[in-house]
N, C-alpha and C positions, 0 to 999 in steps of 0.2 A: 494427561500430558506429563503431568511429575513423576510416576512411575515409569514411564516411558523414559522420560530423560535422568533419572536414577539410571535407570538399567544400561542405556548407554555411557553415562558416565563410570559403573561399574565394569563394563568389557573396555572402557578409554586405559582405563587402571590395570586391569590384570593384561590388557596387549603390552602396555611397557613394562611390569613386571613381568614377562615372560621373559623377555629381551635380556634381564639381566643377568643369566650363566652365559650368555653369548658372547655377554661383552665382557666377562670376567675372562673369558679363553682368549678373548680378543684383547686386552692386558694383559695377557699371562706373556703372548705368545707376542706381543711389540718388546716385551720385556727381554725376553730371553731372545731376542734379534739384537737390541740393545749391548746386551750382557755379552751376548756371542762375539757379535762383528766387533763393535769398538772395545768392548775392556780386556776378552780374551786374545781375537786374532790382531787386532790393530796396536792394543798398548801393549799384551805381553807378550805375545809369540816373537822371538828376534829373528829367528829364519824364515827369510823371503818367501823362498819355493816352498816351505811350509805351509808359509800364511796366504800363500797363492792359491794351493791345491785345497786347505780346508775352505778355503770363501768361494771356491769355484762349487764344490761338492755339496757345502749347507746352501746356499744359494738354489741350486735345483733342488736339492731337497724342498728345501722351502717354498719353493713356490709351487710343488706338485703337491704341498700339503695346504698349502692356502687356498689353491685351484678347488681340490676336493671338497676342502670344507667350507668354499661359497657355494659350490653346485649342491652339493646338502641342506643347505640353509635356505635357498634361494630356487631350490627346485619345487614345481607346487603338484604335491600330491593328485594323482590322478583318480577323479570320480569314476562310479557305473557310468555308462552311455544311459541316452534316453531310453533306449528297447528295456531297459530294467526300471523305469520308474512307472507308477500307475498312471492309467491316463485319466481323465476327469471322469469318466461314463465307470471306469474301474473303483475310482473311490469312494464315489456314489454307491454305488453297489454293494463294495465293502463296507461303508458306514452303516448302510442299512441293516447289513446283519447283527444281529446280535450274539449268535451263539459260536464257538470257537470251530467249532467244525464246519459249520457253513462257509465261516469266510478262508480256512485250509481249502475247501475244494476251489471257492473264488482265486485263490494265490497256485491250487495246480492246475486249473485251467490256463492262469498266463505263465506259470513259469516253461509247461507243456513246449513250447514254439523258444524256449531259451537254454542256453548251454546249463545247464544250473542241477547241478548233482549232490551236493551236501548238502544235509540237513541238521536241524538241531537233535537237541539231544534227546528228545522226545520223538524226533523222525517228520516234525513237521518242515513247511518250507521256512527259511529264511528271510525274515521280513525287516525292514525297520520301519518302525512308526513315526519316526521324526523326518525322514527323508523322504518316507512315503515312496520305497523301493522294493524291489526282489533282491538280497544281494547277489551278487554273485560269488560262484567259491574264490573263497580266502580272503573276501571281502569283509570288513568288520568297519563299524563305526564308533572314529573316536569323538569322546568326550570332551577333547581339549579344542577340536578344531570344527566338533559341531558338524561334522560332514562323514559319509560313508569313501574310506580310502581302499584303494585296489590292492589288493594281496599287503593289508596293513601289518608291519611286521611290530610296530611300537611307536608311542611317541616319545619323540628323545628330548628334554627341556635342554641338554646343550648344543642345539642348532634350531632350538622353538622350530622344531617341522615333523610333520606325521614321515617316520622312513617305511616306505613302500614300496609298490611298484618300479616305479615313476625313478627313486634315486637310492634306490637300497645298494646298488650297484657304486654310485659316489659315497654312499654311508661306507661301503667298505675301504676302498681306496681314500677312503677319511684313516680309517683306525690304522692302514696297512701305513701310509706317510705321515703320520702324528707319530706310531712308533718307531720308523726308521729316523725321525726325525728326533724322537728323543735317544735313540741308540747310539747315534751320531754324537750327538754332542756330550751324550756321559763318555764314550769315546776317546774322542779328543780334548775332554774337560779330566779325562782321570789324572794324567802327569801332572797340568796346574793344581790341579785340589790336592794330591799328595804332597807335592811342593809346600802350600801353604798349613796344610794339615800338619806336617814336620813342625816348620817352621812358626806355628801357633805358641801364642804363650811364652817365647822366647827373645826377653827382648835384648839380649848383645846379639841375636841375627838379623837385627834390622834393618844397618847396613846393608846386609850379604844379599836382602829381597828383592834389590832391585836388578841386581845381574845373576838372581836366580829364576827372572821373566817373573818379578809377580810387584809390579812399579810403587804401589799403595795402597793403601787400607780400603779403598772403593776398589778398586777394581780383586781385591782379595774378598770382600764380601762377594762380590757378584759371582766370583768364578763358584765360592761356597754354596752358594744357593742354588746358581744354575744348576751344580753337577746332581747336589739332593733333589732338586724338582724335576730333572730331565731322569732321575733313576727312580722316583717315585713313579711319576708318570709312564715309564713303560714298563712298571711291574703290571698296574693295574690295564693300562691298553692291551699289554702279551694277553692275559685273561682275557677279558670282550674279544679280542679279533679272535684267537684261540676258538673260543664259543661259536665266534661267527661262521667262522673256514667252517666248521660244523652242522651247522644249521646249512650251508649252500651243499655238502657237500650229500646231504640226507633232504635234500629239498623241502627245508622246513622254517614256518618263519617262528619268531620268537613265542608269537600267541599258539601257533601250532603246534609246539614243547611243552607246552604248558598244559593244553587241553588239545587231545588229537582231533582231528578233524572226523566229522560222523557224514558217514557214505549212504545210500539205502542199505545196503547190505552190514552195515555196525561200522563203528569206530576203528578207525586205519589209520596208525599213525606212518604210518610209509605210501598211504595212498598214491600222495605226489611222485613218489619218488622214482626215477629213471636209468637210475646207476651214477656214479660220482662222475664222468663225462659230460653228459645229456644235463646233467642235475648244474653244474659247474657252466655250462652252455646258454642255461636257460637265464642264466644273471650275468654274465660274461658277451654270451654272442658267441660266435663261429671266425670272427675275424682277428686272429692273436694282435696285432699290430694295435687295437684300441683296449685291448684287457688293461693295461697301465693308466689311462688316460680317460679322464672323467668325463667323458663323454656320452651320452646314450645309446650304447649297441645291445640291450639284450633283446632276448624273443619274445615272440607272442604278443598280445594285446593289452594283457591286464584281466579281461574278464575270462577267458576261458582259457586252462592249464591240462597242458597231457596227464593222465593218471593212469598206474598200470593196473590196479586191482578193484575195478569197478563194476557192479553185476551192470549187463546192459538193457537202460531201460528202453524198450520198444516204442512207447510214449512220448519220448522226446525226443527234440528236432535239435541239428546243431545250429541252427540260422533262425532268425525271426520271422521269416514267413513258412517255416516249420518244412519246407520241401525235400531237403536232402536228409538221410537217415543218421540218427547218432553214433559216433564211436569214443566214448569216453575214453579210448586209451589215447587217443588223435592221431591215430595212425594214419588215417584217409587224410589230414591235411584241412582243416574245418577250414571254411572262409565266412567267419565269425570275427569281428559287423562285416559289413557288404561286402567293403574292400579285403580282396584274398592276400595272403600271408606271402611277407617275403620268399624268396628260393633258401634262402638261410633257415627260416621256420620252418620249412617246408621239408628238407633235408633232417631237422630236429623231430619231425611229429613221422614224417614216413620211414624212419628208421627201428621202431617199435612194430614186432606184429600185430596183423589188425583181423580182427572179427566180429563182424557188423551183422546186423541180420541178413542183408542182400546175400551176401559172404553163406551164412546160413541155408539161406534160402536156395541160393544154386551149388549148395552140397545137396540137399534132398533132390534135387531135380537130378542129378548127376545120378544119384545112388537109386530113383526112382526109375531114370533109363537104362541105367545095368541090369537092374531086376527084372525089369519087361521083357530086355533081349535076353536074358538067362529062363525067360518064362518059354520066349518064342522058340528058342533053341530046342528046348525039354519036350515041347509040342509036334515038333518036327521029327 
């Protein structure tokens, strides 16, 4: 019982140590709403329709950046489905073996009947031992969260959440209004910080600071730090978003930059990738009207992703009861789990050409009956 409740008391400690860059942003960012609204627009701006149109503007700003970075926070990483975990008769099985190849052929007997086309780096299947799963591609398991995440792209310790699947789409619209939000206010914070900047150090203009829009010595620190921490912070955001736009636009997550992704046929680091469209589409959605808005409109499922440069294996099924033939490129439109793919999806995966072995199969037959009748011809 005492190590047992050690170890609970030990994850009671590191859950609200994680918490804490959350709430250092969550200070940063009460602060500089403080600093904004009352010392800059309210005590020193003197023009009206100035101070009108900057509160109108930070204001949506701000709440399309606060929007974003609760749905990051608070969005919860999406697991495999059950069809990727072993079932009890399966782990029995695997346990029993001992030797490394045995239980490979036990993981391609089930993987066989599932979407599941990368491998490790050795070409075997992808497994976790701790989840006691298949993954699926782009699937990886983090460390921090103790669970296997859908197309895991990183854990980020300033929003304590695995970004994935699930919210990689508000992780972006995080960095895209955290920088316009810091671009903003060095903006409209340059004139007062020059103001004060001048006037620094000079004390017979002390008078002259109050009908230079800058009231007293708080609200002159404030504007000082806002303007260095709103210009600090979008040197370093422009980079990460920068990176990001990048990685959506080459269909790659963070892990996948790092170490490409191993196909049967070797290591492709463009595997995923569809053209900057499709690629843009597949984290975005098809519908422009919600790309701004933290919302959830991308494609596909989480477990299985179009790929254009994939040898086709004959072997595997794209559905779990293994019936309809695979097309790794997903041009056929998989209905991968039960329920089949929005028209949106659908429009995304039938837009790629497809060659499936059916496909195959009635080219021989086609080229089989030209040949008979060029036979019967020649005979006549």
């Amino acid at each position: 019982m005492a190590p047992s409740g050690s170890r609970s008391i030990k994850k009671g400690c590191q859950r609200v140590l994680y918490w804490i860059p959350v709430l250092f942003i969550a200070l940063i960012v009460a602060w500089s709403y403080y600093a904004y609204v009352l010392q800059l627009c309210i005590e020193s701006i003197e023009d009206i329709a100035q101070k009108v149109i900057y509160l109108l503007v930070y204001h949506v700003i701000f709440i399309m950046f606060v929007w974003a970075y609760w749905q990051t926070i608070f969005t919860r990483p999406m697991n495999p489905l059950k069809e990727f975990h072993l079932s009890y008769s399966d782990k029995e099985l695997l346990e029993r073996e001992d030797r490394g190849e045995s239980q490979q052929e036990i993981l391609r007997r089930i993987a066989k009947d599932l979407p599941i086309y990368t491998r490790t780096n050795s070409g075997a299947i992808r497994f976790c031992d701790r989840c006691q799963l298949l993954k699926p591609d782009r699937c990886h398991h983090c460390s921090v969260c103790d669970k296997c995440i859908l197309k895991m792209d990183h854990h980020c310790p300033w929003v304590n959440n695995c970004v994935g699947f699930s919210n990689y789409k508000f992780f972006m619209l995080f960095l895209a209004y955290s920088l316009l939000y810091c671009l903003f206010i060095t903006a409209t914070d340059l004139q007062y910080f020059i103001k004060f900047w001048l006037a620094g150090g000079r004390a017979h203009l002390r008078l002259k600071e109050y009908r230079n829009g800058l009231p007293d010595t708080q609200a002159k620190f404030h504007i000082l730090f806002l303007f260095f921490s709103a210009s600090m912070f979008s040197v370093s955001l422009a980079s990460l978003l920068t990176y990001h736009c990048w990685l959506v636009c080459k269909n790659r997550s963070t892990l996948e930059a790092v170490r490409s992704p191993v196909f049967r046929h070797g290591t492709d680091k463009n595997g995923f990738s569809l053209g900057f469209s499709k690629n843009f589409r597949q984290v975005f959605g098809d519908e422009v009207k919600y790309w701004p808005i933290p919302i959830f409109s991308g494609l596909g499922d989480g477990c299985s992703f179009p790929a254009c440069l994939v040898n086709l294996d004959v072997e595997q099924a794209s559905s779990p009861t293994g019936s309809t033939p695979v097309n790794k490129s997903a041009a056929d439109g998989r209905k991968f789990p039960s329920k089949p793919l929005r028209e949106s999806q659908s429009r995304l995966l039938t837009s790629t050409p497809s060659w499936t072995e059916s496909d195959i199969a009635t080219d021989k037959e086609r080229k089989g009956a030209s040949n008979q009748g060029m036979t019967i011809e020649h005979e006549a």
